[in-house]
C-alpha positions as a Markdown table, in Angstrom:
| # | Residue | x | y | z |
|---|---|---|---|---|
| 1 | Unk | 2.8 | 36.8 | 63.0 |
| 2 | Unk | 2.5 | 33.2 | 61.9 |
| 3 | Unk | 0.4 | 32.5 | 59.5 |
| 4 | Unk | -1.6 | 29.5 | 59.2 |
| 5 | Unk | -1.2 | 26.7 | 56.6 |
| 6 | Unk | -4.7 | 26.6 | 53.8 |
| 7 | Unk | -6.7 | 23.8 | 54.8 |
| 8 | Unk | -7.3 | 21.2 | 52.3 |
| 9 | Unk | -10.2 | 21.1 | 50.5 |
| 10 | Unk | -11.3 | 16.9 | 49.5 |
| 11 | Unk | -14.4 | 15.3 | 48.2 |
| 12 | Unk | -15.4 | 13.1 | 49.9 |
| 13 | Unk | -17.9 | 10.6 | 48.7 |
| 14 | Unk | -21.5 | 10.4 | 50.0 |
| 15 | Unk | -22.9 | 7.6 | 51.9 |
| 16 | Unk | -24.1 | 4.4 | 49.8 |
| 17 | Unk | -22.5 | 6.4 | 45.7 |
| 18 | Unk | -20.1 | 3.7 | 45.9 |
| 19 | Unk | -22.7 | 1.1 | 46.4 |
| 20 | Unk | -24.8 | 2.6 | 43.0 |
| 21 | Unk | -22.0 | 3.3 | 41.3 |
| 22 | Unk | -21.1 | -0.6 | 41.6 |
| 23 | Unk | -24.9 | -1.9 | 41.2 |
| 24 | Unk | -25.1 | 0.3 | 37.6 |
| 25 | Unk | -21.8 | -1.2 | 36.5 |
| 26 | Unk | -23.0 | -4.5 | 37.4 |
| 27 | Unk | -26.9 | -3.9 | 35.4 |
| 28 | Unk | -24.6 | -2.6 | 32.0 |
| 29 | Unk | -22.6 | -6.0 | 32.9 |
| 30 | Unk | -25.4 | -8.4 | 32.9 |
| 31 | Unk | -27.4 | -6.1 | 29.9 |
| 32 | Unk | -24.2 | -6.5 | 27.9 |
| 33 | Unk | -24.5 | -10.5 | 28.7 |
| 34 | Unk | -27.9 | -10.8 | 27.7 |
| 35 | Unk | -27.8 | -9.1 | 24.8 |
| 36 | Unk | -24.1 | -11.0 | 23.3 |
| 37 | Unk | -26.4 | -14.6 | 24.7 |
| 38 | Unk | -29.2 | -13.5 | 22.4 |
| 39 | Unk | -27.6 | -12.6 | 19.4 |
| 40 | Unk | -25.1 | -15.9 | 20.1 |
| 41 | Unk | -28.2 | -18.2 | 20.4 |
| 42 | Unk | -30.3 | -16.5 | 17.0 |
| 43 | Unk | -27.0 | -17.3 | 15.1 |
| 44 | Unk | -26.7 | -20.9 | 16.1 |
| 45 | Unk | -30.5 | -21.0 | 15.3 |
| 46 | Unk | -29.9 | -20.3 | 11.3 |
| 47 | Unk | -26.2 | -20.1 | 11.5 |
| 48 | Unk | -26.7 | -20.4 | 7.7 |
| 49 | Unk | -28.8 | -17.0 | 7.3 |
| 50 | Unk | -26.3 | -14.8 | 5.8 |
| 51 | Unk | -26.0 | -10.8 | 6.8 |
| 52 | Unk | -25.3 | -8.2 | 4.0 |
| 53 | Unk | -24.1 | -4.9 | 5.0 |
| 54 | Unk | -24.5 | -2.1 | 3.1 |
| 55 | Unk | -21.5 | 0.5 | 3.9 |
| 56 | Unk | -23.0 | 4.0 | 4.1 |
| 57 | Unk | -21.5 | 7.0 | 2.4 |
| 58 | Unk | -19.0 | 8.9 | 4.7 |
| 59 | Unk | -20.2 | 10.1 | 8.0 |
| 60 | Unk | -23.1 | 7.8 | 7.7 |
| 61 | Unk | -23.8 | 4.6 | 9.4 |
| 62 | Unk | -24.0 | 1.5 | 7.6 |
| 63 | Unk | -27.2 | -0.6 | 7.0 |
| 64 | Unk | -28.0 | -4.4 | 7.9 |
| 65 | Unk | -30.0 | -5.3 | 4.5 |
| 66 | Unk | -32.2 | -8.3 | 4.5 |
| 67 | Unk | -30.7 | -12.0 | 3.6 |
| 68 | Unk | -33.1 | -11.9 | 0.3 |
| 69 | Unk | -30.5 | -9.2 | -0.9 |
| 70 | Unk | -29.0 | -10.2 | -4.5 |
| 71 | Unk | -26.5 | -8.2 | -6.0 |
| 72 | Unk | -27.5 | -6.3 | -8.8 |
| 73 | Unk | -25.0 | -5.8 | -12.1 |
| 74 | Unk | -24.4 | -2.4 | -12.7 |
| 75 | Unk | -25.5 | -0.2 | -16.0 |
| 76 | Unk | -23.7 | -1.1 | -19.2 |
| 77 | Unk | -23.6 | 0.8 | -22.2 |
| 78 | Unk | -23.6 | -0.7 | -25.7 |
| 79 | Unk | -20.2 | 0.5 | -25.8 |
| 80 | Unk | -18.9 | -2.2 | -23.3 |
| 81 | Unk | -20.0 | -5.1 | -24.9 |
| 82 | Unk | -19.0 | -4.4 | -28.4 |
| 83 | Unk | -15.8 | -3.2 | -26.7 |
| 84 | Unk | -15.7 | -7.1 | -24.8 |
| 85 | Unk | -17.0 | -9.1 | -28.3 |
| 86 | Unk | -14.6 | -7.4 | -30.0 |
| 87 | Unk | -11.3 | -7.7 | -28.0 |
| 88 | Unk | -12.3 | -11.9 | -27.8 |
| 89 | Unk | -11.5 | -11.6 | -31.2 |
| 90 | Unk | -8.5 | -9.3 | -31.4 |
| 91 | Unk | -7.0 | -11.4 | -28.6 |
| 92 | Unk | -7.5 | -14.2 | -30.4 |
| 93 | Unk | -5.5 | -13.3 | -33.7 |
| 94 | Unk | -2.7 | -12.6 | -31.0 |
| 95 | Unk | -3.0 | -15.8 | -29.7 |
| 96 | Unk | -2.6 | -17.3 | -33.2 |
| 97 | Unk | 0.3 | -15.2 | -34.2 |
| 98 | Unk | 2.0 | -16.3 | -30.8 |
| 99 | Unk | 1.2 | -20.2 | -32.1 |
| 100 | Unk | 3.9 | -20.1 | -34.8 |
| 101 | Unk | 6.7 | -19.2 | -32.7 |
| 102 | Unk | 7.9 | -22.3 | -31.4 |
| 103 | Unk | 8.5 | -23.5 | -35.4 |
| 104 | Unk | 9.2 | -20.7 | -36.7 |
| 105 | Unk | 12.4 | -19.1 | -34.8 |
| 106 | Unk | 15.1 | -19.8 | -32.1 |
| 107 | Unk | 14.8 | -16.5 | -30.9 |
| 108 | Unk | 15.0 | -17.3 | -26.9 |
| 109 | Unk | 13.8 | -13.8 | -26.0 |
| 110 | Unk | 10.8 | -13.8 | -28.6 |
| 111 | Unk | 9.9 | -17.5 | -27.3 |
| 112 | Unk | 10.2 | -16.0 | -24.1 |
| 113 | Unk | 7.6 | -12.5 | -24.9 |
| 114 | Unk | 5.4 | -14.7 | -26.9 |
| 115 | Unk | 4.8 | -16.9 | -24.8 |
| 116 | Unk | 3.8 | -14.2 | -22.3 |
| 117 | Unk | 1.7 | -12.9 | -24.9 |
| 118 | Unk | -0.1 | -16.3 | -25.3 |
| 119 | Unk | -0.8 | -16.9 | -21.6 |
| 120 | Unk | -2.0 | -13.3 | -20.9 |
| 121 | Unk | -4.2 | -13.0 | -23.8 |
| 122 | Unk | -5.6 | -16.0 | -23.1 |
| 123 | Unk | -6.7 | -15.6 | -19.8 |
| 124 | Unk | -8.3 | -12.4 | -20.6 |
| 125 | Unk | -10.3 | -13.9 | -23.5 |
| 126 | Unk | -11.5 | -16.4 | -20.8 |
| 127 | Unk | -12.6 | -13.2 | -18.7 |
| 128 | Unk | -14.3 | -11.1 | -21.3 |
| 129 | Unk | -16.2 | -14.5 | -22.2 |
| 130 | Unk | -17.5 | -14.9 | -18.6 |
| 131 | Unk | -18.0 | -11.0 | -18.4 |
| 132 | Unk | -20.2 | -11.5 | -21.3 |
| 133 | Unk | -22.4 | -14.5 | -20.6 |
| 134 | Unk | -22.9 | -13.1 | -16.8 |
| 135 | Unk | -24.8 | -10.3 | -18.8 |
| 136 | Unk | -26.6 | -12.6 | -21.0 |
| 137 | Unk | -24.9 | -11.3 | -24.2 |
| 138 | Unk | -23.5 | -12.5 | -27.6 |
| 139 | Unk | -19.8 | -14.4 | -26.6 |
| 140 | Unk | -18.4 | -15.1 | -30.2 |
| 141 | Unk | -17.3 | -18.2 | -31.4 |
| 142 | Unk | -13.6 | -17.0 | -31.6 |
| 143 | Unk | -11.3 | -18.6 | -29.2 |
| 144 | Unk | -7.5 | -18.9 | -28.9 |
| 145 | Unk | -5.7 | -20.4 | -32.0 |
| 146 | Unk | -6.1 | -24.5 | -32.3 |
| 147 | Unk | -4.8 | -26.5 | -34.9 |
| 148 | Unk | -6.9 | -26.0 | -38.1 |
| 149 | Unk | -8.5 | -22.7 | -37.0 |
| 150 | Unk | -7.5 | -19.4 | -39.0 |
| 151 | Unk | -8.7 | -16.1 | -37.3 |
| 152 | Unk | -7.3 | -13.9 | -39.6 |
| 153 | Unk | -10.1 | -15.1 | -42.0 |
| 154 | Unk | -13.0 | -14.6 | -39.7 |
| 155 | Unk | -15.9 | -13.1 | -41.4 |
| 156 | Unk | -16.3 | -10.3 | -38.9 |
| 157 | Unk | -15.0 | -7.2 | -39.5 |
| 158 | Unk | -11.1 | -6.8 | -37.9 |
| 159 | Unk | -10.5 | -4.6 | -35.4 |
| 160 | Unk | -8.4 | -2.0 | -35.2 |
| 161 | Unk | -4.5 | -3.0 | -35.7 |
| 162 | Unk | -5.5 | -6.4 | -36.8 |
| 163 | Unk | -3.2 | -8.0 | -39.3 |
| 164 | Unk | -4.7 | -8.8 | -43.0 |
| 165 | Unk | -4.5 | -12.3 | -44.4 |
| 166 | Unk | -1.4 | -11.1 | -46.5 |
| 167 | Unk | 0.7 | -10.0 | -43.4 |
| 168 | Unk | -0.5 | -13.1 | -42.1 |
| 169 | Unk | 0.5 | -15.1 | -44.7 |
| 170 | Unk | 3.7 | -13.8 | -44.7 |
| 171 | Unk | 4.3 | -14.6 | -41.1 |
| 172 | Unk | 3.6 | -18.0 | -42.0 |
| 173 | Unk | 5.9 | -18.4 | -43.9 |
| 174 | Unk | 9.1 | -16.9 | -42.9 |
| 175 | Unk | 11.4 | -18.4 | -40.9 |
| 176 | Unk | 14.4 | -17.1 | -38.2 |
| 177 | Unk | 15.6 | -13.6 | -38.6 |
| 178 | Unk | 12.7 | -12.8 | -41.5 |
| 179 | Unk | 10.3 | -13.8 | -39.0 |
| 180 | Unk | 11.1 | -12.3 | -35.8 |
| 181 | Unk | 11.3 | -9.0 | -37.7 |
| 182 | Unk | 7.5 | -9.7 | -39.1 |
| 183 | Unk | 6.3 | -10.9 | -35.8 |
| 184 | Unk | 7.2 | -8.1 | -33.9 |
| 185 | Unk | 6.3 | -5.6 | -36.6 |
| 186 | Unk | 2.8 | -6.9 | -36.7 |
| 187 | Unk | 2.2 | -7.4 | -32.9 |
| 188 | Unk | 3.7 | -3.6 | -32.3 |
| 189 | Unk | 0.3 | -2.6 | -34.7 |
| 190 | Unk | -1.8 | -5.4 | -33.3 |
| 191 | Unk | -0.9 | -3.6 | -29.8 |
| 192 | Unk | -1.5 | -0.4 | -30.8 |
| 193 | Unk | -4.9 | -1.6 | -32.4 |
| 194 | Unk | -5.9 | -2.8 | -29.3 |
| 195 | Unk | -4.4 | 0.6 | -27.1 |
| 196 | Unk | -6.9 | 2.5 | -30.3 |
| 197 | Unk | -10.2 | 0.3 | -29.0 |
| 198 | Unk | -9.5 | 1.0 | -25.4 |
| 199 | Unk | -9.6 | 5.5 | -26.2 |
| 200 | Unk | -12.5 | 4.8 | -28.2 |
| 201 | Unk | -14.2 | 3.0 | -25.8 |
| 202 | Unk | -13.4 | 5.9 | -22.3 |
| 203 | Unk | -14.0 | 8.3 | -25.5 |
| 204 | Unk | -18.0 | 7.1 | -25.6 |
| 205 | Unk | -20.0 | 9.0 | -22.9 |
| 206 | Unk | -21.3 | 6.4 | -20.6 |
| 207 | Unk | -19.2 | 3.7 | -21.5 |
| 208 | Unk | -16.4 | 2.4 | -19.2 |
| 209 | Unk | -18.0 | 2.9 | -15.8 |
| 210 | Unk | -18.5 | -0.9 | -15.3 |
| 211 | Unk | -16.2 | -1.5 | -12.4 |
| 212 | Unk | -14.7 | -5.1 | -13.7 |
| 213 | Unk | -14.8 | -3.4 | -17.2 |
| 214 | Unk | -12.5 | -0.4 | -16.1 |
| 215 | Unk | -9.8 | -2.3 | -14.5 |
| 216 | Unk | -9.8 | -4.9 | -17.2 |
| 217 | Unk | -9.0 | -2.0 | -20.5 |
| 218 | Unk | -7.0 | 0.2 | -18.2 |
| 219 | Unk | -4.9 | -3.2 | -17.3 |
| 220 | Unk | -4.6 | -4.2 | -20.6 |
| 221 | Unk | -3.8 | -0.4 | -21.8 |
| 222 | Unk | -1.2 | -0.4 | -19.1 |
| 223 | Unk | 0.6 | -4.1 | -20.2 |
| 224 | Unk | 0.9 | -3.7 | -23.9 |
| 225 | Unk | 2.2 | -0.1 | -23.7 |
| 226 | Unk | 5.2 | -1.9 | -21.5 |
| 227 | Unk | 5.0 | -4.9 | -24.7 |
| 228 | Unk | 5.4 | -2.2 | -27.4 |
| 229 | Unk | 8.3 | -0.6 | -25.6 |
| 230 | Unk | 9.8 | -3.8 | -25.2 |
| 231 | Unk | 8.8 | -5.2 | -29.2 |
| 232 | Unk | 10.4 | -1.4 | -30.2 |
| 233 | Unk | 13.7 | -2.6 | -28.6 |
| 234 | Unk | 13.7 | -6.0 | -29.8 |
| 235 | Unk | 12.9 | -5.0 | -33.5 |
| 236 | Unk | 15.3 | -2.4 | -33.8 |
| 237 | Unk | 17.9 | -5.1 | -32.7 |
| 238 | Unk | 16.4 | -7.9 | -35.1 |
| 239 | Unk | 16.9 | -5.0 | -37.8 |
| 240 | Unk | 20.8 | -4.3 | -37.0 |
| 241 | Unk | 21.3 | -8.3 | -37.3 |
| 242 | Unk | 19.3 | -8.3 | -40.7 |
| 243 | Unk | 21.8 | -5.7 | -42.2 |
| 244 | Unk | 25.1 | -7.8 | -41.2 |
């Protein structure tokens, strides 16, 4: 008994589906046109008219805000600027310590850190300035060392870690092997004066959530714990040399 092969089942497309099929591709086509046209011609209109976007939270969908959109500064505590006026000032005594290396020692490798020091100190005091008058508060008078100007006497209270005018005095005036030992002595406390503001200042509830704020003390927490390491390594060396 043969048996017959299964016919074969195919689809085969109505009358005229291709022909709408083709048309609706052709409508999204020139929709598609119009629109990209329109947008094309509003920008070259105002080409100057800026968008802000507004990113949503995730799973949402982001929002066009208007072009009279200003950023707005986000809430500070108290904490923050005292934090900021008083770093200007710790940086600065730094700054001036750094100052007396170039005629005061040899010492390639301390000409070498302290002049790190200098630069990097600097820089942030430039920052913490700007971060402070883009608020509209107090920027002290204290800047990085010039000739003539002595920050160890400034009238404000130190900071934590800050040398007194003695151990300043003394750093004056020692020279070579004396000095290298006193310079890295007193910027191993100035450092952990400074590591001492930036715990106080995440210890005060509310304080630290600025954004610039944050990365700036954790930065600077995160550099001079490497410095101290470093100045630990250097002074125990400068001590064995001492003792010859």
């Amino acid at each position: 008994m043969k048996i017959s092969p299964r016919r074969k089942h195919t689809l085969k497309p109505k009358p005229g589906c291709a022909r709408v099929v083709v048309h609706a591709l052709l409508v999204v086509a020139s929709l598609s046109a119009l629109l990209f046209s329109s947008a094309a011609r509003a920008q070259q209109t105002n080409p100057t008219r800026p968008v802000v976007v507004q990113p949503g939270a995730p799973g949402a969908p982001s929002k066009t805000l208007p072009s009279s959109t200003r950023a707005i500064l986000p809430p500070r505590s108290p904490a923050d600027v005292e934090f900021m006026q008083g770093m200007i000032l710790h940086h600065a005594q730094a700054v001036e310590m750094t100052a007396m290396i170039p005629s005061h020692t040899q010492n390639k490798d301390l000409r070498s850190l302290g002049a790190r020091i200098s630069s990097s100190q600097s820089d942030e005091i430039h920052f913490m300035t700007r971060w402070l008058a883009a608020r509209a508060e107090l920027v002290p008078k204290a800047m990085p060392k010039m000739p003539g100007m002595d920050m160890s006497h400034h009238t404000m209270a130190r900071m934590p870690g800050m040398l007194t005018p003695q151990q300043m005095e003394a750093l004056q005036n020692a020279k070579g092997i004396e000095f290298d030992r006193l310079f890295l002595a007193g910027m191993i406390q100035h450092h952990n004066g400074a590591l001492t503001m930036v715990k106080e200042l995440f210890d005060t509830a509310g304080a630290g959530q600025d954004a610039e704020l944050f990365n700036f003390a954790t930065d600077a927490d995160n550099t001079q714990r490497v410095e101290i390491r470093i100045m630990d390594t250097m002074l125990k060396k400068e001590t064995l040399e001492e003792k010859r």
